[in-house]
KOLNU-59883 format. One record per residue (C-alpha): x, y, z; chain; residue in one letter; residue number from 1. Coordinates in steps of 0.25 Angstrom, whole numbers, plus 5000, padded with zeros to 4 digits. Last residue first. Example, Ala and Ser with C-alpha at 12.3 -4.5 7.8 and 13.67 -1.06 7.14 Angstrom:
2
@xx 5055 yy 4996 zz 5029 unit A code S pos 2
@xx 5049 yy 4982 zz 5031 unit A code A pos 1
END
This chain:
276
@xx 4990 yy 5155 zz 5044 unit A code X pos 276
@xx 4987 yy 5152 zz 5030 unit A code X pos 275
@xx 4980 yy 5139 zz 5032 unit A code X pos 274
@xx 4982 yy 5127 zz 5026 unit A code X pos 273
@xx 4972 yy 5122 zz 5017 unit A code X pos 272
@xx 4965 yy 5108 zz 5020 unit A code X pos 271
@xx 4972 yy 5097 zz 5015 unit A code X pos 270
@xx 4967 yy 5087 zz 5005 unit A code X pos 269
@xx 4968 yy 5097 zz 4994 unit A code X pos 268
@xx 4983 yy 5092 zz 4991 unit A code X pos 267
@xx 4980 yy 5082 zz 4988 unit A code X pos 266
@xx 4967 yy 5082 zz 4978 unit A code X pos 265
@xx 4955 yy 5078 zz 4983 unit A code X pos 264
@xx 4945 yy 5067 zz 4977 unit A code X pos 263
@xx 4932 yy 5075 zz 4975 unit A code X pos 262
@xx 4919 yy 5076 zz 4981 unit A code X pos 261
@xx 4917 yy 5090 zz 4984 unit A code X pos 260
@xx 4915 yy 5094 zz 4997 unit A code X pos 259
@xx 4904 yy 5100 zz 5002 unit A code X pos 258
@xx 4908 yy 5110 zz 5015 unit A code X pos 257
@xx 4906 yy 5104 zz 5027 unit A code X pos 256
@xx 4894 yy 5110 zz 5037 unit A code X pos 255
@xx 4897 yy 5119 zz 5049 unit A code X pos 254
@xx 4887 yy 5121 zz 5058 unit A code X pos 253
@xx 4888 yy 5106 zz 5061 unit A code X pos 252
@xx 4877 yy 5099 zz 5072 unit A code X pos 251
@xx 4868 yy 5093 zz 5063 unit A code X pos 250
@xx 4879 yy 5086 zz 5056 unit A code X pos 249
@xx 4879 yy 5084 zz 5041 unit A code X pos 248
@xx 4893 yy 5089 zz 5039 unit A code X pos 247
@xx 4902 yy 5090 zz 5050 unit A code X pos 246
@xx 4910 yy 5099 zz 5044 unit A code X pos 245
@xx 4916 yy 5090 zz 5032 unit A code X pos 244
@xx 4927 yy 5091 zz 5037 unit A code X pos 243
@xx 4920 yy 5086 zz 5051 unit A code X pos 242
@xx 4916 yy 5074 zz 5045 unit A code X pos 241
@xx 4929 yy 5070 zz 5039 unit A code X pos 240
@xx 4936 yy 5074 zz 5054 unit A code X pos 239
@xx 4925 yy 5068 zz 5060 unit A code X pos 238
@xx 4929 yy 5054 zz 5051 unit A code X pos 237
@xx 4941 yy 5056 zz 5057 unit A code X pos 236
@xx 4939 yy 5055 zz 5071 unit A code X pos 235
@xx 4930 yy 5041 zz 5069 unit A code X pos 234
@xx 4940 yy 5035 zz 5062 unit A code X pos 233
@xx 4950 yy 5037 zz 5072 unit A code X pos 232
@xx 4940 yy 5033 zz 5083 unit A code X pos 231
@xx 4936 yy 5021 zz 5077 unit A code X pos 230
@xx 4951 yy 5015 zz 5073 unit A code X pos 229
@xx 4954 yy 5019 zz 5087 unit A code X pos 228
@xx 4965 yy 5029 zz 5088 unit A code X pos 227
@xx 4980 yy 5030 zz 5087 unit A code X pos 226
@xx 4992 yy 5037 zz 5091 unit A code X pos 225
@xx 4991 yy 5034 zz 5108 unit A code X pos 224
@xx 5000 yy 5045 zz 5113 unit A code X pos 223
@xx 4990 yy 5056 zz 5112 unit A code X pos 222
@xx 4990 yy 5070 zz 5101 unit A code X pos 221
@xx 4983 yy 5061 zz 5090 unit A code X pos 220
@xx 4982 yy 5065 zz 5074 unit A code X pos 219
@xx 4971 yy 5059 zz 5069 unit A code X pos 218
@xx 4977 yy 5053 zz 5055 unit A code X pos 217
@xx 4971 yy 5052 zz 5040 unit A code X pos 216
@xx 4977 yy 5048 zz 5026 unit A code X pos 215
@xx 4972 yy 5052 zz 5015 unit A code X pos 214
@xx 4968 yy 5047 zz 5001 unit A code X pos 213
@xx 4967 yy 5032 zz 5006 unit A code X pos 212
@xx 4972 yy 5021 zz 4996 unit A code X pos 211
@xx 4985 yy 5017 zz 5002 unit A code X pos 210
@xx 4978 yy 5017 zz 5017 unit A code X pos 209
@xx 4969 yy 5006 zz 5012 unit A code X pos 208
@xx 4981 yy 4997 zz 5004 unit A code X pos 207
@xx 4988 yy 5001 zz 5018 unit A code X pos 206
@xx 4977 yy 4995 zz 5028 unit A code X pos 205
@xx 4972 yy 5006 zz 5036 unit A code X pos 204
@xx 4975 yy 5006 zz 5052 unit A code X pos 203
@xx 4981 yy 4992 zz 5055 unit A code X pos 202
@xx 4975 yy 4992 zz 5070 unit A code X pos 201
@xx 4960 yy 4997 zz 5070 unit A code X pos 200
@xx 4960 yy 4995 zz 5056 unit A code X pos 199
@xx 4959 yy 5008 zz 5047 unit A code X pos 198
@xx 4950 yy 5020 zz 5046 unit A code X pos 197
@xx 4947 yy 5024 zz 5030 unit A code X pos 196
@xx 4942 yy 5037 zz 5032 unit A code X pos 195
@xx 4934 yy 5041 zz 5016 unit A code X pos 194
@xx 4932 yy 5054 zz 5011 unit A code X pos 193
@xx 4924 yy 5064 zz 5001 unit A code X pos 192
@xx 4928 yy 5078 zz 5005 unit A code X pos 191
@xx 4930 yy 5085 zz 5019 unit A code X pos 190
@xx 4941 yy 5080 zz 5025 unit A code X pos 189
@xx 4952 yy 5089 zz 5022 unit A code X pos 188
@xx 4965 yy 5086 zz 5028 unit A code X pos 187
@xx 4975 yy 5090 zz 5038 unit A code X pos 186
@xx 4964 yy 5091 zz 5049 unit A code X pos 185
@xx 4962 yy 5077 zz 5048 unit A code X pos 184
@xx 4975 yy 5072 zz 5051 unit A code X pos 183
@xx 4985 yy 5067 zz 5040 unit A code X pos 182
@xx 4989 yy 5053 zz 5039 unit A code X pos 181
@xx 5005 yy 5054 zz 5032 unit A code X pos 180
@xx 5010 yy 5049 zz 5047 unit A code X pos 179
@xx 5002 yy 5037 zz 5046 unit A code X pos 178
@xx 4991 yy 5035 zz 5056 unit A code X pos 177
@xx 4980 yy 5034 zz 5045 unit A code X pos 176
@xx 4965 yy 5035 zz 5044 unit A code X pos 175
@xx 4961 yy 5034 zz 5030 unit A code X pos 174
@xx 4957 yy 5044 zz 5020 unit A code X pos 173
@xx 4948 yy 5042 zz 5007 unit A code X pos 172
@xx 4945 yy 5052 zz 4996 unit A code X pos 171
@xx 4932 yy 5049 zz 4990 unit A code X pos 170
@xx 4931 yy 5053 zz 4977 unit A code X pos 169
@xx 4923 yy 5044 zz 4971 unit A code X pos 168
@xx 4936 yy 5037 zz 4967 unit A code X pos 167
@xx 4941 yy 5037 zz 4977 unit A code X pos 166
@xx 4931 yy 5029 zz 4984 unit A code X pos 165
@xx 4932 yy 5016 zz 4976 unit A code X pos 164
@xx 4947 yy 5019 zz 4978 unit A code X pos 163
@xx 4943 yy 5017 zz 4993 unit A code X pos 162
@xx 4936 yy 5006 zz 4990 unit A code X pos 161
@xx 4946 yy 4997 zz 4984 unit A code X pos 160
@xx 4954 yy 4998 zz 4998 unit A code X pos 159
@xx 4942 yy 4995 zz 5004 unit A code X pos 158
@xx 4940 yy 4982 zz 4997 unit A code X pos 157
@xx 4929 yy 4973 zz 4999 unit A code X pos 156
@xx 4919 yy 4983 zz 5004 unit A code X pos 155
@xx 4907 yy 4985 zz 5014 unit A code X pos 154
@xx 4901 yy 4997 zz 5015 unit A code X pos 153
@xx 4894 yy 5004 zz 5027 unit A code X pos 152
@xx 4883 yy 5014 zz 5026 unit A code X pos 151
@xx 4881 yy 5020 zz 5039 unit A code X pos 150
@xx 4868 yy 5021 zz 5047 unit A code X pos 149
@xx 4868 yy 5008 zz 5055 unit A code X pos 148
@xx 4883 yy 5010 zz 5057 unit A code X pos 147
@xx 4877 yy 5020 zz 5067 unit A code X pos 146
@xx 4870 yy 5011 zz 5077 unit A code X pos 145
@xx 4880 yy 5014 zz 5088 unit A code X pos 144
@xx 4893 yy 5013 zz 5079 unit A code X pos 143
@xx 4897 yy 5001 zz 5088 unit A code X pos 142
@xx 4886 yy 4992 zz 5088 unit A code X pos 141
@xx 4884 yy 4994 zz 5075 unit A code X pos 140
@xx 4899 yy 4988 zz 5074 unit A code X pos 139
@xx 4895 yy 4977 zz 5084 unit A code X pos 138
@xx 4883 yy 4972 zz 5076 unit A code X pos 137
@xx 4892 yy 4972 zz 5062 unit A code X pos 136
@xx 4895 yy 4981 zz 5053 unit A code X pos 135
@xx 4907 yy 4973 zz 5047 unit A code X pos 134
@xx 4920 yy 4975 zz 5052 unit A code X pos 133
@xx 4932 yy 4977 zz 5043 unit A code X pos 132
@xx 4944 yy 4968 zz 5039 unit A code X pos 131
@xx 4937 yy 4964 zz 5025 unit A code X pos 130
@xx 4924 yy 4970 zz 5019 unit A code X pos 129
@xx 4931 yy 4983 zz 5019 unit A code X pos 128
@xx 4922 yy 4994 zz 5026 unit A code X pos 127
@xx 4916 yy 5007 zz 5021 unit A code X pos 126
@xx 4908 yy 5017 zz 5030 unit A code X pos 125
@xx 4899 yy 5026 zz 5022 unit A code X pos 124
@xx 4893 yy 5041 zz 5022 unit A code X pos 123
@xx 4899 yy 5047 zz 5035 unit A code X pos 122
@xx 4892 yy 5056 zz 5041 unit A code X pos 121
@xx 4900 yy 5058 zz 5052 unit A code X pos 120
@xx 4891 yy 5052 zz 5066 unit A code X pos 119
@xx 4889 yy 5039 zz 5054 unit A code X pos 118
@xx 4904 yy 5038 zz 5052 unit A code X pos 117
@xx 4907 yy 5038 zz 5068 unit A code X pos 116
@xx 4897 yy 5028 zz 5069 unit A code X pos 115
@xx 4903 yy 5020 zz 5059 unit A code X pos 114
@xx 4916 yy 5022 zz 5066 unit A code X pos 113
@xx 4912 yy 5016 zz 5081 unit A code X pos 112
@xx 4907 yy 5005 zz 5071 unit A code X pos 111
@xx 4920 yy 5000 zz 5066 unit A code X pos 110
@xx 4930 yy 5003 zz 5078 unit A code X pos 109
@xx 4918 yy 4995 zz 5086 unit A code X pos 108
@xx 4918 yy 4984 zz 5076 unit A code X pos 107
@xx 4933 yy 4982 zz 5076 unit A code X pos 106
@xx 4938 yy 4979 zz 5062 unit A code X pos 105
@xx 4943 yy 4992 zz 5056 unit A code X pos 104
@xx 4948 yy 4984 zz 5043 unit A code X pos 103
@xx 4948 yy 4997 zz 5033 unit A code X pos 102
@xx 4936 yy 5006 zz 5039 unit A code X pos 101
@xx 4931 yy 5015 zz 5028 unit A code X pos 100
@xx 4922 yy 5028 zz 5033 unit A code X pos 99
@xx 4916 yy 5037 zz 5021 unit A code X pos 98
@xx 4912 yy 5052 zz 5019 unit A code X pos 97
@xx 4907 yy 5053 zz 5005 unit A code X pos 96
@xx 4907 yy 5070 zz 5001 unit A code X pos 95
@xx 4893 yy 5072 zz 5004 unit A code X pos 94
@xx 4880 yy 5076 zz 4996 unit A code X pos 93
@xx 4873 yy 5067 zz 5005 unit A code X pos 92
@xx 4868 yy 5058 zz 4995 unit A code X pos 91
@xx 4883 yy 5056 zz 4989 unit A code X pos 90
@xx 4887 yy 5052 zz 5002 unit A code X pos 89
@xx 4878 yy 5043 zz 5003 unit A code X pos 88
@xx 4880 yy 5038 zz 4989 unit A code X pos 87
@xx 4894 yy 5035 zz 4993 unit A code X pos 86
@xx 4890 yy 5025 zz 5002 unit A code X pos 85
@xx 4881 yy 5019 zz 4995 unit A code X pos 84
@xx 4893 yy 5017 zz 4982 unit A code X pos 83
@xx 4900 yy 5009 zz 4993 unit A code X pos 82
@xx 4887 yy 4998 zz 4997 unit A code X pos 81
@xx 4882 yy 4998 zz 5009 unit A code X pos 80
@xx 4881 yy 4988 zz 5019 unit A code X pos 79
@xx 4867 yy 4984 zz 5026 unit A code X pos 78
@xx 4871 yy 4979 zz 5040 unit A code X pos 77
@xx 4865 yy 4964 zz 5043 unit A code X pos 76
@xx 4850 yy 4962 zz 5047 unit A code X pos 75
@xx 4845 yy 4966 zz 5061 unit A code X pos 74
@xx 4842 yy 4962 zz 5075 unit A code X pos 73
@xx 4841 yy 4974 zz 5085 unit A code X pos 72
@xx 4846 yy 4975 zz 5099 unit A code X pos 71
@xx 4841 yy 4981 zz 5112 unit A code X pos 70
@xx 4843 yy 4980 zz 5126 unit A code X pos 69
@xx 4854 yy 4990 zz 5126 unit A code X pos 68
@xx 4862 yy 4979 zz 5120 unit A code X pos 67
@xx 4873 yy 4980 zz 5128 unit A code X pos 66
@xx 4885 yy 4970 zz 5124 unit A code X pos 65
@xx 4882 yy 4956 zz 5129 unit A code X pos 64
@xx 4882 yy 4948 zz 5115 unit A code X pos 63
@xx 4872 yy 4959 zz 5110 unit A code X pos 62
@xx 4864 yy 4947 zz 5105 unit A code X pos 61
@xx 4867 yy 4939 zz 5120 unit A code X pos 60
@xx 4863 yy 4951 zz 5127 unit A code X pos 59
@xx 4851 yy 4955 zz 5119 unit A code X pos 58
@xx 4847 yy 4940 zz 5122 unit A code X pos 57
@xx 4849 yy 4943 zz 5137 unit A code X pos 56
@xx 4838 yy 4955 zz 5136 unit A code X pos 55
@xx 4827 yy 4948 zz 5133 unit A code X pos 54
@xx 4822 yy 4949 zz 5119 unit A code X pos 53
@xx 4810 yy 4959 zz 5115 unit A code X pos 52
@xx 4809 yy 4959 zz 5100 unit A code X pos 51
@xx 4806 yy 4970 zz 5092 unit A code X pos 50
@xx 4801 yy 4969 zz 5078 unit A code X pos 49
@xx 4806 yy 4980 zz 5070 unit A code X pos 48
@xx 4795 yy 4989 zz 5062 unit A code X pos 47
@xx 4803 yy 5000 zz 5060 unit A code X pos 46
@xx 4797 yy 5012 zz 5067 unit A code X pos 45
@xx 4795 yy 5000 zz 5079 unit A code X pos 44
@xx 4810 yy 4997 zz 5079 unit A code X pos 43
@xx 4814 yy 5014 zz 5078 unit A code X pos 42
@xx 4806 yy 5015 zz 5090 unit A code X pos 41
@xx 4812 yy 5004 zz 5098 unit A code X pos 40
@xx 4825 yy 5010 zz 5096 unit A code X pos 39
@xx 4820 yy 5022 zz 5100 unit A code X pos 38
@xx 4814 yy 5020 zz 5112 unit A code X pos 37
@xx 4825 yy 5011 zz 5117 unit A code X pos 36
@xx 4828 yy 5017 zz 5130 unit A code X pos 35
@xx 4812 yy 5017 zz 5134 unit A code X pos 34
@xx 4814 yy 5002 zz 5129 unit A code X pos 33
@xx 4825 yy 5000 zz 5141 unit A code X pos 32
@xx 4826 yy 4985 zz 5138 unit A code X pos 31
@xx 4821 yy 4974 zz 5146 unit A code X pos 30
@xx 4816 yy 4963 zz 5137 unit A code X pos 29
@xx 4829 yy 4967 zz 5127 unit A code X pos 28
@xx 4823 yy 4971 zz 5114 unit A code X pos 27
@xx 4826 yy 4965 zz 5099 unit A code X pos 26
@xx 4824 yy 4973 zz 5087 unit A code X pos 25
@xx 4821 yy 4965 zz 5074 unit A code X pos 24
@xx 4825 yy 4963 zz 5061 unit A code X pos 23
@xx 4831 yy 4976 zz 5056 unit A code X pos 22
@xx 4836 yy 4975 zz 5041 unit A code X pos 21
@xx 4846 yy 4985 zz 5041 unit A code X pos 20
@xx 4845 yy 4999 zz 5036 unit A code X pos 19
@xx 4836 yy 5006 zz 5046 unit A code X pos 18
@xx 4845 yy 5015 zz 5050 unit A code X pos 17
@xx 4836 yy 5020 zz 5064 unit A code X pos 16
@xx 4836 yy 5005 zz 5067 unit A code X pos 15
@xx 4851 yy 5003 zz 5066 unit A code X pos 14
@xx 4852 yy 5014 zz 5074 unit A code X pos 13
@xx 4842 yy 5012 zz 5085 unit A code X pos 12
@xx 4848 yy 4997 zz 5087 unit A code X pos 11
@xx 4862 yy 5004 zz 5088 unit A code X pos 10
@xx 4858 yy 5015 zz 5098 unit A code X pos 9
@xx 4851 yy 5004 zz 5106 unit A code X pos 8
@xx 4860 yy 4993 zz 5108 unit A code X pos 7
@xx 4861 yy 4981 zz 5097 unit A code X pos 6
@xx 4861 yy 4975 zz 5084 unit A code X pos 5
@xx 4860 yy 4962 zz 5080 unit A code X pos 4
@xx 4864 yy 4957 zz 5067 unit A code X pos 3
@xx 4855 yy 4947 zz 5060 unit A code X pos 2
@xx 4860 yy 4937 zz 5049 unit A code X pos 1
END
């Protein structure tokens, strides 16, 4: 069964990551090809057959969200397996930075993170087979394109694989209102670690919450104590990034310190005081 992807940044994307089987792109009779340069380019670079279509049938496949005049017909996302995840970590000479969603179910929660985790350099997203979204069409659509270049897994447990993770020395935090959650700055983030972001409503389910290592709040200063699922899990993987100081960007004069990949001892999870 074909998905159908659509607007421009998400076609170039998916056509810049080149890991789905890509059957054909299809144009609107009146698009902005000047608009679309890029996106055509890529198609020809790899020999997809573009079809012009008038514009009402983009309108029907998109079901009347903007298309941009563009959409791209392709086969179904490529899934990776756990031990690929933590192979790109171990590529990059990186302590694993993972993303686990338990039961965020709302497409736009679950790309709007995806592309967070792809701008942070993380090296997986993992997702329970039951009570979460699949990558589907409006989930690409959502993360821009950038779920096209994330390894995503699929598991039947999560609970099961987080003590999968433990055991490779993964220590694993979840996102938490409870008055023992600590804020970001309270702790150190730079080592091998997993976010866990809840449900929209329910937060982390307790047999999750049991197993996590650390529990993680953003402390707030309003009156409304509670943020979006996505924007939540978004904050705090920048905290995790920037412990790491920002490794990898372009942009960072300062660069993390390797750490060493080991499961932390209590009382090192807290950065020293000072003396003053």
């Amino acid at each position: 069964m074909a998905d159908i992807l659509y607007r421009r940044n998400v076609v170039l994307e998916t056509l810049r990551a080149g890991r789905r089987d890509i059957r054909r792109l299809l144009l609107a009779d009146d698009a902005d090809t000047q608009a679309l340069k890029d996106v055509l380019a890529q198609a020809k670079q790899r020999h997809v057959q573009i079809v012009p279509r008038p514009r009402k049938d983009l309108n029907v496949l998109s079901q009347g969200d903007n298309h941009q005049g563009v959409a791209l017909e392709v086969g179904a996302y490529p899934y990776a397996a756990l031990d690929d995840i933590l192979a790109c970590a171990l590529a990059a000479d990186e302590p694993p930075l993972l993303l686990l969603l338990d039961q965020v179910q709302d497409p736009a929660n679950v790309g709007r993170l995806l592309r967070t985790a792809e701008a942070c350099g993380v090296h997986g997203v993992i997702l329970p087979d039951k009570g979460s979204g699949e990558i589907t069409p409006a989930v690409v659509t959502a993360s821009m394109g950038a779920s096209e270049h994330m390894l995503v897994a699929r598991v039947i447990n999560l609970a099961q694989t987080m003590v999968l993770l433990k055991k490779s020395d993964i220590w694993l935090a979840g996102l938490d209102l409870s008055p023992e959650a600590e804020p970001p700055d309270r702790l150190d983030l730079n080592r091998a670690l997993g976010l866990i972001v809840g449900n929209e409503g329910a937060g982390l389910r307790r047999l999750v919450r049991d197993k996590c290592d650390l529990l993680l709040r953003l402390p707030m200063r309003g009156q409304v104590q509670s943020l979006n699922a996505a924007i939540a899990g978004s904050i705090a993987l920048y905290a995790a990034w920037q412990a790491r100081g920002y490794a990898g960007s372009q942009r960072s004069e300062v660069r993390g310190q390797k750490s060493e990949v080991r499961r932390p001892s209590a009382s090192d999870l807290r950065p020293p005081t000072s003396d003053l």
